[in-house]
DOVEX-927894 format. One record per residue: x, z, y of N, C-alpha, C in turn; residue in one letter. Coordinates in steps of 0.2 Angstrom, whole numbers, plus 5000, padded with zeros to 4 digits. Example, Ala and Ser with C-alpha at 12.3 -4.5 7.8 and 13.67 -1.06 7.14 Angstrom:
2
506650394972506250394978506650394984A506450354989506850364995506450395000S
***
This chain:
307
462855605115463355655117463555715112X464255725111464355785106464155855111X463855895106463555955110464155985112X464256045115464756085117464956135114X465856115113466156195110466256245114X466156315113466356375117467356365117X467456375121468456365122468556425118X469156405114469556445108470056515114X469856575110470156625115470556675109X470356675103470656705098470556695091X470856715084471056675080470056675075X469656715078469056695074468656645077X468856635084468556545087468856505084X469656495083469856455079469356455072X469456515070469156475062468456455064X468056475066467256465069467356375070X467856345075467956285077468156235073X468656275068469156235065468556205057X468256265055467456235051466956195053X466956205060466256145064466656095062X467256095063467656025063467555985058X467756025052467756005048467156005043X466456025045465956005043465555955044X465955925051465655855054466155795048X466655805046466955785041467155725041X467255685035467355605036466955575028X466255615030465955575020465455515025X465255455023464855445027465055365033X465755405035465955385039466655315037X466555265042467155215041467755275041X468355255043469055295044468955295053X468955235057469055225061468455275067X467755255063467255305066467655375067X467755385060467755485059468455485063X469055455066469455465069469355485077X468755445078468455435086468055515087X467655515080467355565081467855635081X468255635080468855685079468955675085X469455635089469755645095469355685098X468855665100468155695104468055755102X467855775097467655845096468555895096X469055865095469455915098469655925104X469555865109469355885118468855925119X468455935115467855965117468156055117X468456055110468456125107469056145112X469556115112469956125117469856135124X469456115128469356085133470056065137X470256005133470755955135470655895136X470955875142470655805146470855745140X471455765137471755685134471855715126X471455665120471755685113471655605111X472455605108472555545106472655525098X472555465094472955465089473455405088X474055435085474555365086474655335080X474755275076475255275071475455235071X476355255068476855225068476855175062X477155135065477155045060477555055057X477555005051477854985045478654995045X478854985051479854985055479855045056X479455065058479555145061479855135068X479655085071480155085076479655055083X478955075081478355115086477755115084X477455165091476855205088476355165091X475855145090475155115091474555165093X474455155097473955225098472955185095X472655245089472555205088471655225092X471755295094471155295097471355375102X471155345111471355395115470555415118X470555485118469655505121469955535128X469555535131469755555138468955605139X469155655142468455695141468055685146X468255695153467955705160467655635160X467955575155467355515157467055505151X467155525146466855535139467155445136X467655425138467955375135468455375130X468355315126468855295120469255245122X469655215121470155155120470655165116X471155125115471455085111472055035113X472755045110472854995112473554985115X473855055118474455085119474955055115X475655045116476255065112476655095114X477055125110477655175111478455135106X478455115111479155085106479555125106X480055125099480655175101481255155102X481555115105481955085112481755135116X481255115119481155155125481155235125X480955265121480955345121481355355114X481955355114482355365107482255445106X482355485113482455555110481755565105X481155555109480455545107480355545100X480655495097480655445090481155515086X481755545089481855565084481655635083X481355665089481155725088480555715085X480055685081479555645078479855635071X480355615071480855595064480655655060X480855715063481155775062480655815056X480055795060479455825055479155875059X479455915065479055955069478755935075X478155985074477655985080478256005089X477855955092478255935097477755985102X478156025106477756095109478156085116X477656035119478056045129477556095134X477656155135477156185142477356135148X477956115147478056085154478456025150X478055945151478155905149478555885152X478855875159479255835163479955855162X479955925158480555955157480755985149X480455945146480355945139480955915138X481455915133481855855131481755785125X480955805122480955775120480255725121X480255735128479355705132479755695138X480455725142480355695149480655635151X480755565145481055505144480155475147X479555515146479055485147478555475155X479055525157478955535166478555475169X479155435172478755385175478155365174X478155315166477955285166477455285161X477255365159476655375157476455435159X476855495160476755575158476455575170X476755545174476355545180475855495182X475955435178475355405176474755405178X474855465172474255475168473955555171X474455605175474355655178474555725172X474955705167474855735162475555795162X475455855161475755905162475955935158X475655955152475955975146475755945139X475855945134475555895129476055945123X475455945115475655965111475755905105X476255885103476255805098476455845091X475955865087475855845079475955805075X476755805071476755745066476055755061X475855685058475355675052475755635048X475755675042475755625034475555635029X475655575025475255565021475655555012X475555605008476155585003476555585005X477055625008477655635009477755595015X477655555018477855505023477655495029X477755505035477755515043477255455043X476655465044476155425045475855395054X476055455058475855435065475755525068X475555525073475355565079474855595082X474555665082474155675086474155705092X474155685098474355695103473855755111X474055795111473555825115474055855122X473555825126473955785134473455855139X473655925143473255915149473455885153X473155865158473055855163472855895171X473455915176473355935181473955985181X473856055184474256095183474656125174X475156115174475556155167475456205167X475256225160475256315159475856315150X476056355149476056385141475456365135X475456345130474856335127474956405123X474356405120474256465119474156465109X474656515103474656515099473956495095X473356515097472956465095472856415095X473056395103472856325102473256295099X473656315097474256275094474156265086X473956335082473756335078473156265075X472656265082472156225082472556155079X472856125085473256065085473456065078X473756075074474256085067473656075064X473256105060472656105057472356045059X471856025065471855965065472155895062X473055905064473255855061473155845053X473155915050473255885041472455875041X472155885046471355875045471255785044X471755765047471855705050472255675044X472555685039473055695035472555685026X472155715026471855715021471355665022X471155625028470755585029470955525026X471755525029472055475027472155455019X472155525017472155505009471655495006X471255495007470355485006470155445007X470555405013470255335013470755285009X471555305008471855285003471655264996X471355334995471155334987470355284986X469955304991469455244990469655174991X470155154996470555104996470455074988X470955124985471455104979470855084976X470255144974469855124971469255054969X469255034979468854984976469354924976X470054934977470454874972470254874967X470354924965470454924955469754894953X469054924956468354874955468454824958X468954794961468554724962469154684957X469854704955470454684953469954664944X469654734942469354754935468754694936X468054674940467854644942467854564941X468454574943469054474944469054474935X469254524933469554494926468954514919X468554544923468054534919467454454918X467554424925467454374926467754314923X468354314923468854264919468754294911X468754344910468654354904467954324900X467454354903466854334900466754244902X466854224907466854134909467154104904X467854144902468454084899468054034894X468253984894467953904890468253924883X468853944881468953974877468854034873X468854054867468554114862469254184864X469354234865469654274868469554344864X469954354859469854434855470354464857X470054534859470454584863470754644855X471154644854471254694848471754754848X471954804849472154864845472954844844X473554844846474054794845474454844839X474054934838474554974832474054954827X473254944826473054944822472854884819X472754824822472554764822471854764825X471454814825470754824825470354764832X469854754832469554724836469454784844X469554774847469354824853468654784859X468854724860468554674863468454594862X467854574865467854474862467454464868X467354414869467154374876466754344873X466154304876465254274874465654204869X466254184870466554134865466954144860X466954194859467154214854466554244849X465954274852465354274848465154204846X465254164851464854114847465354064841X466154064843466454044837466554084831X466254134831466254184824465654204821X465254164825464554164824464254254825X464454294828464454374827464254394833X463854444833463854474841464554504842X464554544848465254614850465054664846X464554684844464454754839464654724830X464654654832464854654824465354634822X465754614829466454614830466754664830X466854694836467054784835467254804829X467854844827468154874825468354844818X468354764817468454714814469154704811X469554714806470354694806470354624809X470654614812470654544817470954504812X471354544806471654474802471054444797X470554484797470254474792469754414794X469654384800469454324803469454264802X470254264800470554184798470654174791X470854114790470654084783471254114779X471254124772471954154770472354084768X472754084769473254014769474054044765X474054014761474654014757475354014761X475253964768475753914771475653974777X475554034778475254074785474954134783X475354204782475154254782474754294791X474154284792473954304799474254364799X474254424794474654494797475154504797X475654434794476454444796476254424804X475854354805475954314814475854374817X475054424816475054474818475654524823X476054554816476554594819476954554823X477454484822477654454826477654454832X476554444832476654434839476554504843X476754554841476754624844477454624845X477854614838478554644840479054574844X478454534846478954464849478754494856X478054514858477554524863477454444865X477254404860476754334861476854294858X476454234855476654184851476154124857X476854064855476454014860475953974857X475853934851475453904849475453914841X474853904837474753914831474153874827X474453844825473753794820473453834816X472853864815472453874809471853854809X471353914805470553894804470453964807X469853974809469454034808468854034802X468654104800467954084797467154114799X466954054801466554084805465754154800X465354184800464754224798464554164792X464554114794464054064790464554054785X465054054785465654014780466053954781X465853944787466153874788466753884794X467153824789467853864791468053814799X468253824805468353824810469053804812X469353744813470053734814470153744823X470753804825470953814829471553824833X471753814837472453824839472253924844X473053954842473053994843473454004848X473354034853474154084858473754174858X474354184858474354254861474854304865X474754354868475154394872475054484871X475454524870475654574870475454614879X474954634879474554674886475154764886X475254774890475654844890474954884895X474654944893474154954896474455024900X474055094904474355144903474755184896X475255244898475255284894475655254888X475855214888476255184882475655144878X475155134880474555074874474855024876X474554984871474754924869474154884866X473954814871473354784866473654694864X473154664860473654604859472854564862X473054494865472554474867472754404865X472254374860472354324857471754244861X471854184860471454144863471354114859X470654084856470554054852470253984854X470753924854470453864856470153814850X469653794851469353754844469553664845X469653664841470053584839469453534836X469253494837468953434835469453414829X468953384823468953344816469653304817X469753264821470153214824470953264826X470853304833471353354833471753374829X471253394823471553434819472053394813X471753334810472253294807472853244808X472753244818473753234820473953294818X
***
């Protein structure tokens, strides 16, 4: 059980409540947890029977309710929809950007489309609805329903409701950003995989300087070199010098063409011994305007090499 809040009567209960709230936070917690955990605690702080969270779908053309607490039975569910067909004024007083403020729901013009078939229902008399977004963009709803007799809410409370929502607001973004973030470790992950696995030899290089910046376990073993004695390497100084084949003119090409599809040469391995190889390469666009060049090093057999 969430312990009890003292009911909000003026604007230092507000901040008193508005910090519990936000002390209980969202570190720790799934998205969907700390959301449940939210409903709850702002029924409590309010002493309001119904606190909902709604969000609106990809079409924008309805709400999904994605967690309703009900205080007096200390329950959660899920599961609602609000389509906007059915409640068009709803939809676009919601478009608007402004908190939706009914003392008296049934005469509301932008709640009393919900009479029938939810607002008697459910017993529900007056309700505050709180647009939530995120980055600029109308995310969803928080919804705060009494239940029983309609009174006026009170600028507190209202205050309350508003603040909650961006409470609700930066969750979203937080869980966004961790999102994004364990894409990129798992995206970085993928391709460190492929990178270090490839069957083939792979030097990662510097596309303004030629310099070596990275090489894969097969390209230490075809260059007989560790990575530390790879590194910072002129990558043309690798291949065999060929009268028939300037490597730092193929170089520039392959920067100012952004790729070369196939290239016959030799490499020279630590030991001396010369390495016949077909080449490809591609031009990588990194952030910020960087540029690297990612070369493939495939080794040819005795026989390959004299078709």
């Amino acid at each position: 059980m969430l312990p009890p809040f003292r009911p909000l009567s003026n604007s230092l209960d507000l901040q008193g409540a508005f910090a519990q709230l936000s002390r209980r936070g969202f570190a720790g917690h799934r998205l969907d947890e700390a959301l449940r955990q939210l409903t709850a605690s702002t029924a409590q702080t309010l002493n309001i029977e119904r606190v909902s969270l709604w969000g609106l779908s990809a079409q924008r053309d309805q709400l999904d309710c994605i967690d309703l607490y009900e205080l007096s039975r200390n329950r959660h569910s899920s599961g609602l929809i609000w389509h906007a067909g059915r409640y068009p004024e709803y939809f676009r007083a919601l478009e608007r950007g402004e908190p939706i403020v009914a003392d008296d729901a049934m005469k509301h013009p932008s709640t009393q489309e919900f009479s029938r078939d939810y607002l008697l229902m459910n017993g529900i008399s007056a309700l505050i609805n709180s647009p939530i977004h995120a980055e600029g963009e109308l995310q969803g709803v928080l919804c705060i329903e009494r239940v029983g007799e309609h009174s006026a809410w009170t600028s507190v409370q209202r205050l309350f409701v508003h603040a909650v929502a961006s409470l609700v607001s930066l969750a979203l973004l937080q869980h966004q950003l961790l999102s994004k973030e364990e894409e990129l470790r798992d995206a970085n992950s993928l391709r460190q995989a492929l990178f270090t696995g490839a069957r083939d030899a792979i030097l990662i290089s510097d596309a303004r300087t030629g310099h070596i910046i990275d090489a894969n376990p097969q390209a230490e073993k075809l260059f007989g070199r560790r990575l530390q004695e790879l590194l910072g390497v002129l990558q043309s100084e690798l291949y065999v010098r060929s009268e028939h084949l300037d490597m730092c003119d193929l170089f520039r090409q392959l920067v100012n063409g952004g790729g070369i599809d196939s290239v016959r040469s030799a490499v020279l391995a630590d030991d001396g011994k010369l390495i016949p190889v077909e080449i490809s390469g591609q031009v990588v666009q990194l952030g910020q305007g960087k540029e690297i060049v990612q070369e493939v090093f495939r080794q040819l057999d005795t026989e390959t090499n004299r078709s």
